[in-house]
C-alpha positions as CSV (number, residue, x, y, z in Angstrom):
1,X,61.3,134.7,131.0
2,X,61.2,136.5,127.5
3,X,61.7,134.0,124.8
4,X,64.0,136.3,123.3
5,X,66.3,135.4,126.2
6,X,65.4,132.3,126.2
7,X,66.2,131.5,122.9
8,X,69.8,132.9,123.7
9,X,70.5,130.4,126.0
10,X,68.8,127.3,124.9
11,X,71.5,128.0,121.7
12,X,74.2,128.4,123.8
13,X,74.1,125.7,125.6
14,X,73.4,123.5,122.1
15,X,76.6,125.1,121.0
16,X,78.4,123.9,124.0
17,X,76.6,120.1,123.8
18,X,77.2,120.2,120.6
19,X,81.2,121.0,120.4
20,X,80.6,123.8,118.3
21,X,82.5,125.8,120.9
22,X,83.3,124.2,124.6
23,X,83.5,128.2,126.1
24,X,81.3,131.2,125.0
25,X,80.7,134.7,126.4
26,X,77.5,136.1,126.6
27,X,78.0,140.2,125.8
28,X,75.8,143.2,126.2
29,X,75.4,146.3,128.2
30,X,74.9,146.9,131.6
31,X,71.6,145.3,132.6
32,X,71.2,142.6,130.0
33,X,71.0,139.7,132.6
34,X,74.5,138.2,131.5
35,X,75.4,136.5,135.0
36,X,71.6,135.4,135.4
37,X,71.4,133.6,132.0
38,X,74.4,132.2,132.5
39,X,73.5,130.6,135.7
40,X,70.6,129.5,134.0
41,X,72.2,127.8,130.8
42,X,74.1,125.8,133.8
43,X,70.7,125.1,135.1
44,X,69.4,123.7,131.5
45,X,71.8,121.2,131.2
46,X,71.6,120.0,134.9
47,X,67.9,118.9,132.8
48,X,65.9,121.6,135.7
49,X,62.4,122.9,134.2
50,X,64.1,126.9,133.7
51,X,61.1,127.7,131.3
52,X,58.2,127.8,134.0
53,X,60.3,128.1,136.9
54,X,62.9,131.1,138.1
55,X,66.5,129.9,139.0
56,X,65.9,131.0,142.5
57,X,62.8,128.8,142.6
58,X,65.9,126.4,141.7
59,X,68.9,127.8,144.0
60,X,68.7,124.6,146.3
61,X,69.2,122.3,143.5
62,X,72.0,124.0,141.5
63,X,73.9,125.4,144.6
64,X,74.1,121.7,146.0
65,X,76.0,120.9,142.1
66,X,78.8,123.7,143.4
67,X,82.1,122.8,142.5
68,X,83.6,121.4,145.9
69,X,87.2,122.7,146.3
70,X,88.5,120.7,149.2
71,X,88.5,117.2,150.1
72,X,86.7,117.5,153.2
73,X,84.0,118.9,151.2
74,X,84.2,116.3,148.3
75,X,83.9,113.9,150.7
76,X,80.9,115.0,152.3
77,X,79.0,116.1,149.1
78,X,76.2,113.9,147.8
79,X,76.2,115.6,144.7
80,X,74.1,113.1,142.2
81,X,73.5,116.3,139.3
82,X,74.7,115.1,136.4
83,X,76.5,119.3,136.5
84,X,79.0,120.0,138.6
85,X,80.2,123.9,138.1
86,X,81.8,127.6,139.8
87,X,81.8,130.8,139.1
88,X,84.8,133.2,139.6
89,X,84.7,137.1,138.8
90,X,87.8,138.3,137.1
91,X,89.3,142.0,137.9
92,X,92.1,143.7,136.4
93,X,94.7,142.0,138.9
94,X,93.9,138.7,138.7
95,X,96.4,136.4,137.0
96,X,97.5,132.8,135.9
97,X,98.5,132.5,139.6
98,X,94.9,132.8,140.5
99,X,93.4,131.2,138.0
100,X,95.2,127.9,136.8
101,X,98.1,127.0,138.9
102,X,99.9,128.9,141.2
103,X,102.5,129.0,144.2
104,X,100.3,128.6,148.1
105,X,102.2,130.1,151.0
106,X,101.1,128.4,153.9
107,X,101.8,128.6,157.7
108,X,104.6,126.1,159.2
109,X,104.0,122.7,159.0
110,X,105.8,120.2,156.6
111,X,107.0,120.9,153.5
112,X,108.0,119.6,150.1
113,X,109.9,121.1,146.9
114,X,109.3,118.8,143.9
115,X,112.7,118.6,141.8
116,X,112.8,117.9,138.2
117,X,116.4,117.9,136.6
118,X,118.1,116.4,133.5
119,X,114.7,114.3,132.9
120,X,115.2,113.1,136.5
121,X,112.4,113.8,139.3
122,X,112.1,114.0,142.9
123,X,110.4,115.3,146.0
124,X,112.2,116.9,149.2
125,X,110.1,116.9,152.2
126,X,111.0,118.2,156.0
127,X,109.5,120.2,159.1
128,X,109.9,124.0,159.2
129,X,108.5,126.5,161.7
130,X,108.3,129.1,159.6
131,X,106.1,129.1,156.1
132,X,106.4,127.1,153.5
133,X,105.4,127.0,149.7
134,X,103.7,124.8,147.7
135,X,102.5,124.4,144.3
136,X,98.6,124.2,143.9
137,X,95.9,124.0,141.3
138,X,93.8,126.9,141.2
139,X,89.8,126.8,140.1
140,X,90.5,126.1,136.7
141,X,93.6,123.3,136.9
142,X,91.6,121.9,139.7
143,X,88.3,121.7,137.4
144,X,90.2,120.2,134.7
145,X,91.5,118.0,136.7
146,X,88.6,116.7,138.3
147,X,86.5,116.4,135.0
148,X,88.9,114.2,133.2
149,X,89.4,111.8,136.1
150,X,85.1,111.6,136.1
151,X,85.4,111.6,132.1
152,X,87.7,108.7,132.0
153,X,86.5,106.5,135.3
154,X,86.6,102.9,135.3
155,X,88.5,102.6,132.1
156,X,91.9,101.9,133.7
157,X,94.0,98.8,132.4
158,X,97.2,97.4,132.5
159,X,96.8,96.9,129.1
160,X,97.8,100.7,127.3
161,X,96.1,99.1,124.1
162,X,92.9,98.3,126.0
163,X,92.6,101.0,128.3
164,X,92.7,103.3,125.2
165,X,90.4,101.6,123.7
166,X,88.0,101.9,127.0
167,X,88.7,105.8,127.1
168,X,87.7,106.4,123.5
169,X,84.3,104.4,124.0
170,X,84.0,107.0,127.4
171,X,84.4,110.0,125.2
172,X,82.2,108.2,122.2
173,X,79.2,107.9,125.1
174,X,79.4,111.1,126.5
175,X,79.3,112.9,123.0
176,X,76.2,111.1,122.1
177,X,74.9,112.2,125.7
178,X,75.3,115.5,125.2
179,X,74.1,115.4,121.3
180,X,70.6,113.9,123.2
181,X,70.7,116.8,125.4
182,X,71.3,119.4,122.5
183,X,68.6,117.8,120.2
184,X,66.1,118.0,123.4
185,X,67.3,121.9,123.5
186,X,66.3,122.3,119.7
187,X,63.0,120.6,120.3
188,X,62.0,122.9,123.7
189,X,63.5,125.7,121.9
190,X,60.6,125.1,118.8
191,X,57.6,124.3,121.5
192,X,58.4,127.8,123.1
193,X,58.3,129.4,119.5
194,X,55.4,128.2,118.7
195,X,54.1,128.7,121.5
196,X,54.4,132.5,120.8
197,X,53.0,132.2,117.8
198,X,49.7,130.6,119.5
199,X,49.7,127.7,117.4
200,X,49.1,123.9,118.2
201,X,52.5,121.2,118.2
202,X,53.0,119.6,114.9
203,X,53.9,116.4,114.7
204,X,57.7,117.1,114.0
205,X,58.0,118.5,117.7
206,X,55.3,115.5,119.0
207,X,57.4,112.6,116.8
208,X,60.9,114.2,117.9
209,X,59.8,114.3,121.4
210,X,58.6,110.6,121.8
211,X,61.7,109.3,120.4
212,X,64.1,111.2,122.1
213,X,62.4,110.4,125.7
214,X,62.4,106.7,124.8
215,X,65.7,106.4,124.2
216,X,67.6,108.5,126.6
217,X,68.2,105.1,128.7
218,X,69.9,103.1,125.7
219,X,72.2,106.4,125.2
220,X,75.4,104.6,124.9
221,X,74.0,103.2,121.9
222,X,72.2,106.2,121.2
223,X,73.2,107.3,117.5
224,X,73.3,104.0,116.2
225,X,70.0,103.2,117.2
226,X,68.0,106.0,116.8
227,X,69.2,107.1,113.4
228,X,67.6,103.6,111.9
229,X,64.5,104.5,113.8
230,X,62.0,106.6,112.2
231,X,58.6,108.2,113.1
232,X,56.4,105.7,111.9
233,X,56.1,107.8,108.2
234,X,59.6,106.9,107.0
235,X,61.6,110.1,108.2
236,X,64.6,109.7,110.2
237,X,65.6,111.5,112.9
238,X,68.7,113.7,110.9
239,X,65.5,114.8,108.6
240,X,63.6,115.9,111.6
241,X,66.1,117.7,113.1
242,X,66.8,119.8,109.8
243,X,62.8,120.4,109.4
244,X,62.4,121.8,113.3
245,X,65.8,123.8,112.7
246,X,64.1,125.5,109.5
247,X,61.2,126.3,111.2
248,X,62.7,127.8,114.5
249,X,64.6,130.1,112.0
250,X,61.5,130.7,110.0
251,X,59.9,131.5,113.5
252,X,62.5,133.7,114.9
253,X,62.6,135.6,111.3
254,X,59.2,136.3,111.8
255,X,59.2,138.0,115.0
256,X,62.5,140.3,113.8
257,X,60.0,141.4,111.2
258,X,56.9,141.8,113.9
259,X,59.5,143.8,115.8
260,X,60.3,145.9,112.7
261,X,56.9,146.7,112.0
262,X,56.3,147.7,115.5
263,X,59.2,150.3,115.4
264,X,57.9,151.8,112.3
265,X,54.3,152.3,114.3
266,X,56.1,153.8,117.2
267,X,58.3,156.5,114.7
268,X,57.2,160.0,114.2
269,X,54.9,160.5,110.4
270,X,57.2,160.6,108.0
271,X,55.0,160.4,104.6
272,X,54.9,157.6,102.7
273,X,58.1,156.3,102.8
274,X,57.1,154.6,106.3
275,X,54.2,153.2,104.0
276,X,56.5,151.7,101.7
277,X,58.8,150.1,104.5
278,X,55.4,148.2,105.9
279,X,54.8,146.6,102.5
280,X,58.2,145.6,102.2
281,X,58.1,143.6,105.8
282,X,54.6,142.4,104.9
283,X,56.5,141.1,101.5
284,X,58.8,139.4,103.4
285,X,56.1,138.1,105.6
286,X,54.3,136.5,103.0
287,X,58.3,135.0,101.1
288,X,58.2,133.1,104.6
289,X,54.6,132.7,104.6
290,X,54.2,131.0,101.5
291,X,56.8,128.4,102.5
292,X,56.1,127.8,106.1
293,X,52.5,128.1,106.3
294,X,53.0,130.0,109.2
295,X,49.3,132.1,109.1
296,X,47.0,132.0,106.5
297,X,48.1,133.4,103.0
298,X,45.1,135.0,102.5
299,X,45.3,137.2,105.0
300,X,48.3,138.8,104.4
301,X,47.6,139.4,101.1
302,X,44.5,141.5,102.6
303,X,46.4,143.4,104.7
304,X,49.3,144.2,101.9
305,X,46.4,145.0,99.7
306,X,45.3,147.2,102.2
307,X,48.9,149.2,102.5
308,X,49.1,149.5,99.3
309,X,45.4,150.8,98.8
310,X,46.2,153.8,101.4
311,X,49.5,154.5,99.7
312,X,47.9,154.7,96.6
313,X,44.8,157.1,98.1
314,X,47.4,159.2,100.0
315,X,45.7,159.5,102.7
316,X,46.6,162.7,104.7
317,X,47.2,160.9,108.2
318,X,49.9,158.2,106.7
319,X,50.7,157.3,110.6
320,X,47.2,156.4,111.1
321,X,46.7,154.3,108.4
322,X,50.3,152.7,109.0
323,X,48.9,151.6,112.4
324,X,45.5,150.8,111.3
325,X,47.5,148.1,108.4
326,X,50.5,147.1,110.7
327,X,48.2,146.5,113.5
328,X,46.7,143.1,112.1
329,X,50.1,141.6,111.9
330,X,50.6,141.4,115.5
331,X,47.2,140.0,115.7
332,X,47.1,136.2,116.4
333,X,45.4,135.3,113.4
334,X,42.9,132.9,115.4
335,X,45.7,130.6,116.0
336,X,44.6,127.9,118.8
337,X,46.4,128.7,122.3
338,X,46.6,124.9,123.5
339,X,49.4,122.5,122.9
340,X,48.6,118.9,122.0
341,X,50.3,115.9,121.5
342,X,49.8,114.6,118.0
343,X,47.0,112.3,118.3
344,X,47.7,111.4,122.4
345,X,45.1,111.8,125.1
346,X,47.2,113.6,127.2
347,X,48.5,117.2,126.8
348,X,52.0,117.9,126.5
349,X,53.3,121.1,127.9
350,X,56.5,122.8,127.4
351,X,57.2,121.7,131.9
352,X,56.0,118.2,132.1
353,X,58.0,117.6,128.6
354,X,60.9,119.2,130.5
355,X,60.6,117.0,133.8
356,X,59.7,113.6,131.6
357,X,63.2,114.1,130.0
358,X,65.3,115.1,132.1
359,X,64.6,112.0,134.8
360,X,65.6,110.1,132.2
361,X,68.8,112.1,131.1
362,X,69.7,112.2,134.6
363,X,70.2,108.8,134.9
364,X,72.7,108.1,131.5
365,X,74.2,111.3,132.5
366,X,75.5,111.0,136.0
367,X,78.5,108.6,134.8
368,X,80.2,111.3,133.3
369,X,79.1,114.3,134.7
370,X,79.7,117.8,132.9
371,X,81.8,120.5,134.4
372,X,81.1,124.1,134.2
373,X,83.1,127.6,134.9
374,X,81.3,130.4,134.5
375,X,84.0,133.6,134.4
376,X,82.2,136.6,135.4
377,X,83.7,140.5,133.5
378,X,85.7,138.1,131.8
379,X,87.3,141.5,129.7
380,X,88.0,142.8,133.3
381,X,91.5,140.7,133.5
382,X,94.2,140.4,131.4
383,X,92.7,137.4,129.2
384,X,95.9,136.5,127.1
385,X,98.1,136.5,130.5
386,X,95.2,135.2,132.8
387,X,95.1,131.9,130.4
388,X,98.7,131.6,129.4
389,X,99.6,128.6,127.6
390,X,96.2,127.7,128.1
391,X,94.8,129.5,125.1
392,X,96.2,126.4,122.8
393,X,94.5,123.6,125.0
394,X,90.9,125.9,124.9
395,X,90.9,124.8,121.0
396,X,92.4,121.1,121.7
397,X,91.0,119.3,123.9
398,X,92.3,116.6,125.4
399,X,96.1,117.4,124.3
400,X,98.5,118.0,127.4
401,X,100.2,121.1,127.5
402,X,103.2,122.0,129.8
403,X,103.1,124.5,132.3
404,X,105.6,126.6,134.6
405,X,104.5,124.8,137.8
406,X,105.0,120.9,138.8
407,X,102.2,119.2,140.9
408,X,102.2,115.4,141.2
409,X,105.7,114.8,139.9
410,X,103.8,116.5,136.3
411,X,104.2,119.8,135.1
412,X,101.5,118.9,132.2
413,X,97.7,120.5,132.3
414,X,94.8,119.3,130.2
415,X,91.5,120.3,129.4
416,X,89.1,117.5,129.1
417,X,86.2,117.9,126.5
418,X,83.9,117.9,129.3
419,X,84.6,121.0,130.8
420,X,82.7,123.9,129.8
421,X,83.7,127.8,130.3
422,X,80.8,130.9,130.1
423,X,82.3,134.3,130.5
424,X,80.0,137.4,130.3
425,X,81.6,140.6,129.2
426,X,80.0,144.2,129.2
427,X,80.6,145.9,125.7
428,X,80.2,149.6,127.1
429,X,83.2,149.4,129.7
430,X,85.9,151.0,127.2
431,X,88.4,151.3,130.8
432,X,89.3,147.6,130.4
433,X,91.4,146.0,128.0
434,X,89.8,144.2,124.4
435,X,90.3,140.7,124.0
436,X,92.9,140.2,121.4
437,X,92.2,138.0,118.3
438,X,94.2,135.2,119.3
439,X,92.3,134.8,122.3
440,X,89.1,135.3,120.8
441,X,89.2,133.0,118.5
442,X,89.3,130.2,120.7
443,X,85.3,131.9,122.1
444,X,81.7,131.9,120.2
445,X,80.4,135.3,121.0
446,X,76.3,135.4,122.4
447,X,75.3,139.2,122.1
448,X,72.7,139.7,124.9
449,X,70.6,143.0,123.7
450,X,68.3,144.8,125.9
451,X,64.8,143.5,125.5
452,X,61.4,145.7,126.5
453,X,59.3,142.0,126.2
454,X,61.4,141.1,129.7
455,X,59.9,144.0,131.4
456,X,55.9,143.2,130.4
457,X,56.9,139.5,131.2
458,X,58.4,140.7,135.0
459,X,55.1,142.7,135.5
460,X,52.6,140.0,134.0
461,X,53.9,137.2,136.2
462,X,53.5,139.5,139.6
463,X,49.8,140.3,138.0
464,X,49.3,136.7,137.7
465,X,50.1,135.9,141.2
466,X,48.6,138.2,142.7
467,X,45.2,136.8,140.3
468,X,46.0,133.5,141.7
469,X,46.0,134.3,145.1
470,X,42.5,133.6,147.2
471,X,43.5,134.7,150.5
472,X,42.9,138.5,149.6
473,X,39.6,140.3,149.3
474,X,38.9,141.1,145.4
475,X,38.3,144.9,146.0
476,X,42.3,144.6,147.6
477,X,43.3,142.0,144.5
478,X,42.0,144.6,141.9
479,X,43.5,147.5,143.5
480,X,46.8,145.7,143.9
481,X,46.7,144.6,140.1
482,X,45.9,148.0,138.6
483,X,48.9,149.4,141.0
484,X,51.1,146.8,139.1
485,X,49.6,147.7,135.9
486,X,50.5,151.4,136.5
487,X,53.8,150.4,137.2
488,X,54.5,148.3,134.0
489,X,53.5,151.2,132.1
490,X,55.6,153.7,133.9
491,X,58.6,151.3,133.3
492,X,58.1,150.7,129.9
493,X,57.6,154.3,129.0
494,X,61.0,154.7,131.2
495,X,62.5,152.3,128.9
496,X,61.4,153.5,125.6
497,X,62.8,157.3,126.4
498,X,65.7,155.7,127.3
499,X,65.8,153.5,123.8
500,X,65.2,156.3,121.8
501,X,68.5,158.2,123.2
502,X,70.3,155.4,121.3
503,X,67.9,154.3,118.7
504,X,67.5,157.6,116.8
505,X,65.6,156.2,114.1
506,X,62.8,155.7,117.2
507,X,62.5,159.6,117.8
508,X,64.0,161.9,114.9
509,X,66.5,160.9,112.7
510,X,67.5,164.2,112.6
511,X,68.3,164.2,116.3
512,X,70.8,162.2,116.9
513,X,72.5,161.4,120.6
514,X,75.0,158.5,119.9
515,X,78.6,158.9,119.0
516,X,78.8,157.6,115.6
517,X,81.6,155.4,116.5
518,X,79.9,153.0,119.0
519,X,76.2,150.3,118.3
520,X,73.3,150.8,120.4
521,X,73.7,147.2,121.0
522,X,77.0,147.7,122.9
523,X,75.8,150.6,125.4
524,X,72.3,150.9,125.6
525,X,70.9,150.4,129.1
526,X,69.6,147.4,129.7
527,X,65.8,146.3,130.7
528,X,67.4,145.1,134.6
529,X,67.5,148.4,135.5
530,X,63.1,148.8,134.7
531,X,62.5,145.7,137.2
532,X,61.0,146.9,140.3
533,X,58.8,145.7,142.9
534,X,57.4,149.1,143.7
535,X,57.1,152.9,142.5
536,X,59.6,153.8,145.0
537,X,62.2,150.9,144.3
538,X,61.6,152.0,140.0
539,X,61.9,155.7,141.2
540,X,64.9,154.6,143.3
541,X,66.9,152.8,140.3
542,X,66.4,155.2,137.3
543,X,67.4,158.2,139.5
544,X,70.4,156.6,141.5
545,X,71.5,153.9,138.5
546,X,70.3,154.9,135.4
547,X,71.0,158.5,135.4
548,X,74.7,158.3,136.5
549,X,75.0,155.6,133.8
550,X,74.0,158.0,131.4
551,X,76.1,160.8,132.9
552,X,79.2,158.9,132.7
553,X,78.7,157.8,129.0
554,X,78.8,162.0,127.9
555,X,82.1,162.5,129.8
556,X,83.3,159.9,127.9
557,X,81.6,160.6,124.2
558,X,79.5,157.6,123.8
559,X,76.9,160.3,124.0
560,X,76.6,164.1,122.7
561,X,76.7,166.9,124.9
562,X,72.7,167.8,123.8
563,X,71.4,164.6,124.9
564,X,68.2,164.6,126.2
565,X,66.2,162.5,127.8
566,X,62.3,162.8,127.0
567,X,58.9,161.9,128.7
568,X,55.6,162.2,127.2
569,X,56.6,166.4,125.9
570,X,59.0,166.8,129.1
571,X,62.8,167.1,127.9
572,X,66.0,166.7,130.3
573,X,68.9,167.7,129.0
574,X,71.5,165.1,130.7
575,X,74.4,167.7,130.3
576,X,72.4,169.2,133.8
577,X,73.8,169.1,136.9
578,X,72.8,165.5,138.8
579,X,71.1,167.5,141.5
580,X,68.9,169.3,138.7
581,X,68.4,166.3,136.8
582,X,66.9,164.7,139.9
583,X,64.6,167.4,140.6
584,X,62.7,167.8,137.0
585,X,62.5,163.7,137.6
586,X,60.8,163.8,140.6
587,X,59.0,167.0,139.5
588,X,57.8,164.8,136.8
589,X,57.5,161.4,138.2
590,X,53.8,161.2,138.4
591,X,53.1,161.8,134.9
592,X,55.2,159.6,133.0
593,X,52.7,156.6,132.2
C-alpha cells in the first residue's frame, strides 16, 4: 500500500486513540479507496500487520471482530479482538428510526407498551394475535450500549462513591491504552517514512520502540511509569515523541516537494520561469535539509548550483536541463536500504515490529475492547435528522441525553468514549445534501486524494509474485512480467491523461477543462479505477466506468464542454457521443503506453 495512503490512516486512527476526534470521515472522489482504508484503520487498531499484508489476507480475523447483533450470536461468538465493529451504508431515506432507536413491528406473539407518566413508570404486557410493536435499539443505540457496559465492567458497587471511583480508574486505563496504541502508530508511521527515504532506523524510532513493547503489559500504570523512564541518554519519552513527530513532518514535507518537482518535469517548456520554480523547491530542500540532515548538504548545493548555472547560460532546451538538475533529487543519495536496530543483533522490520506489539497490546486491550461504526456515503442521508439529538452527545461523551423512545424503563442514550464512528463521503456527488456546520463540527475531516504511487505499487507487488514463484518455467515468468510491465504503463499513462483534464497546470495552462468553482481534489477520478488484473479488465473499466464518469461531470459543469481527453498526440473530445468515444478508444487502445 502507498505510503501516502498509509500515512492517512495511521493519523487517523492516532486522532481517534488519541481523542482528538472519536468520529472522522475520510473524503475524496470516486475511486480513492475510502471504504477500503477505512476497513483497514479498523484493522490497525485490532494491532493486525496492515503494512505487509492486504486486508483480505486478513478478512478471517477482522470479520470474526463483527459486531454481533443478536443474543444468539453474542452468545456463540468467541470474539477475543480487542475491536469489535459494523459498517452500515446510509441512503437518502434512511433515518433516526434506522439508525439509533426506533419502533420494530413484529408478528403476534406477546407484547408490552412501556408507560411513563407524571415521573411514574410502568410496563403493560399481554398476548395478541395480530402484530405488535416494540421499541428497539438500532446499530448505533445498540453499539453504544454494548461498549459502555464492556467500558465499565466489573466496577459495579453498592457503594455510588466507590463504584465511581472504580469507573473513573476504567476510563483512566483505557485512555492510557489507547495513548500506547497511538504512540506505536506515530512510531510505525516514522519507520515507513524512512523507509522511503532508504535510510537506516535512528535510534529515536529503535529507543521508542523498545520501551513501548516493554511496557504494553504494565499499561494500567502505563503513563506513570514510562514518563520517568528514559532511553538510557536522559530523554524522556514526551521528548521523543516530539523529535519522531518533527521528523515525520520533515519527512512528509520532503516528498510534497519531490512531488512538486516531478510535476514541473512532466509540464510543457515554459522558459525559465520553470527554472526558477526548481531552485525555489531545491531552496526549500536544503531550509529542511540543513536542520534535519535528511541527505547530505553538499549535494544539494551541487545540484542548486547546477540550476542556477543553466539559468544563468540560458540554455536553449530549459526542459532538458530542468530534468537533467531535477532528476538527482529523486535520486536516493546512496542512502542504505536495510533497517537496523540501534546496536541489536537482530533486524527490526517494519512486520515483525508490528506482530511483537501487538501480542502484547492484545492482551491489556481485551478488558475494554474498542468499538467501531464505520458509516458508509455518510453525505448520502440526511446527517442532522439521521443523528437527532445525538449530534450533542458525539462532542460529550459520556453525558446522557434523552430521546423520543423508552427501552428498559429509560428513555436516556449515551455514547461511551469508547466507541468510534468512520464515515467516508464522496466530494463530487453535488445530488446529495452538504453536511451543515453544526453537524460538522462535531467530525475531523481526512481528505483522501487520488494517488498515481498506488497504481505502480498494485503492479509491482503482482511482478513480485510472480518473481517469487518457482513453479513456472523462466521464459513463461519473463513473459508474464513484461505483460505486467506493459500494463502498469498503459495504466499510468491512462491516469496521467486523465490528471491533466483537472490538473491544468500538468498540460497547458492556457487550456483549461475544470469549472472554476470546484478543486481537483473533490472530483478527480481516482487511481481504483487504473487497478486491473488484465488488458481486457483495464480496457473494460476506463471505457464502461471512467468514461461515463467523465460524461456525467460535463452535463453537470464540473467540466467544459471542450474537454478533451489526450493520449500520447491522440485527442478525444468528451462532448462525443459515448458510442464514438468508445470507438477512437479502442481504435487507440494499443498505442497508449
Amino acid at each position: 500500500m502507498a505510503n501516502t495512503l498509509l500515512a492517512k490512516e495511521l493519523e487517523a486512527a492516532e486522532m481517534l486513540l488519541r481523542g482528538w476526534s472519536r468520529q472522522i470521515i475520510l473524503t475524496g472522489p470516486p475511486g480513492t479507496s475510502k471504504t477500503y482504508s477505512a476497513k483497514r484503520i479498523v484493522a490497525w487498531l485490532m494491532g493486525l500487520d496492515v503494512y505487509s499484508k492486504s486486508i483480505d489476507d486478513l478478512k478471517t480475523k477482522t470479520d470474526n471482530a463483527r459486531f454481533q447483533r443478536t443474543e444468539k450470536d453474542k452468545n456463540q461468538s468467541e470474539n477475543e479482538s480487542p475491536v469489535c465493529w459494523d459498517i452500515v451504508q446510509f441512503h437518502p431515506s434512511y433515518n433516526y428510526e434506522d439508525f439509533v432507536r426506533g419502533i420494530v413491528v413484529k408478528p403476534g406473539g406477546q407484547v408490552s407498551y412501556e408507560l411513563n407518566y407524571n415521573n411514574k413508570q410502568g410496563t403493560i404486557t399481554g398476548n395478541t394475535s395480530g402484530i405488535s410493536y416494540k421499541t428497539d435499539d438500532k446499530i448505533l443505540g445498540e453499539m453504544a450500549k454494548e461498549a459502555k457496559e464492556k467500558l465499565y465492567a466489573g466496577t459495579e458497587d453498592n457503594d455510588k462513591v466507590k463504584q465511581e471511583q472504580n469507573q473513573k480508574q476504567r476510563e483512566k486505563q483505557h485512555r492510557s491504552c489507547n495513548e500506547l496504541m497511538a504512540d506505536f502508530f506515530l512510531i510505525i508511521m516514522g519507520l515507513v517514512l524512512l523507509q522511503q527515504q532508504k535510510k537506516p532506523i535512528d535510534s529515536c524510532c529503535s529507543r521508542l520502540a523498545n520501551l513501548l513493547v516493554a511496557d504494553c503489559k504494565t499499561v494500567c500504570k502505563w503513563k506513570d511509569k514510562i514518563n520517568q523512564n528514559d532511553d538510557g541518554n536522559g530523554r524522556k519519552l514526551p521528548s521523543l515523541l516530539e523529535e519522531l513527530r518533527n521528523k515525520i513532518a520533515s519527512y512528509q514535507k520532503m516528498e510534497e516537494l519531490k512531488k512538486q518537482a516531478e510535476d514541473v518535469q512532466e509540464s510543457p517548456d515554459n522558459g525559465n520561469a520553470k527554472l526558477n520554480e526548481a531552485v525555489d523547491y531545491i531552496n526549500q530542500m536544503l531550509s529542511i535539509n540543513s536542520s534535519n540532515d535528511l541527505v547530505k548538504k553538499d549535494t544539494f548545493r551541487e545540484h542548486y548550483n547546477s540550476v542556477k548555472d543553466y539559468i544563468d547560460k540560458q540554455f536553449e532546451n530549459t526542459k532538458e536541463a530542468l530534468k537533467e538538475a531535477l532528476k538527482k533529487i529523486t535520486e536516493n543519495n546512496g542512502a542504505e536500504e536495510t533497517i537496523a536496530d540501534n546496536g541489536a543483533e537482530e533486524t527490526i522490520t517494519i512486520a515483525k515490529l508490528i506482530n511483537k506489539f501487538s501480542e502484547k497490546y492484545k492482551e491489556c486491550k481485551t478488558c475494554i475492547p474498542l468499538y467501531v461504526l464505520i458509516i458508509d456515503e455518510i453525505n448520502r442521508a440526511p446527517l442532522a435528522s439521521v443523528l437527532g439529538e445525538l449530534i450533542y452527545a458525539l462532542e460529550y461523551r459520556g453525558e446522557e441525553v434523552a430521546t423520543p423512545y423508552i427501552i428498559d424503563s429509560s428513555n436516556k442514550l449515551e455514547i461511551p468514549p469508547n466507541l468510534f464512528i468512520i464515515g467516508t463521503m464522496n466530494t463530487a456527488d453535488r445530488s446529495i445534501g452538504s453536511i451543515d456546520y453544526a453537524v460538522r463540527r462535531r467530525f475531523a475531516f481526512i481528505n483522501l486524494p487520488p494517488d498515481k504511487t498506488i497504481i505502480k505499487e498494485f503492479y509491482d507487488k503482482i511482478k513480485d509474485d510472480l518473481s517469487s514463484t518457482n513453479s513456472q518455467q523462466d521464459n513463461k515468468k519473463i513473459e508474464k512480467i513484461e505483460k505486467i510491465e506493459e500494463l502498469a504503463n498503459k495504466a499510468l499513462a491512462l491516469f496521467n491523461s486523465v490528471e491533466k483534464i483537472f490538473n491544468p497546470e500538468k498540460h497547458n495552462p492556457e487550456e483549461s477543462y475544470l469549472d472554476p468553482e470546484f478543486y481537483a481534489e473533490d472530483v478527480q477520478i481516482g487511481h481504483t479505477y487504473f487497478l486491473a488484473k488484465d488488458d481486457a479488465e483495464l480496457k473494460h473499466k476506463f471505457i464502461y466506468q471512467v468514461i461515463p464518469v467523465l460524461k456525467e461531470y460535463l452535463k453537470d459543469g464540473i467540466l467544459k464542454n471542450n474537454t478533451t481527453l489526450k493520449f500520447n498526440s491522440t485527442g478525444i473530445k468528451l462532448s462525443n457521443s459515448f458510442t464514438e468515444i468508445k470507438s477512437e478508444i479502442e481504435s487507440t487502445w494499443s498505442q497508449i503506453k
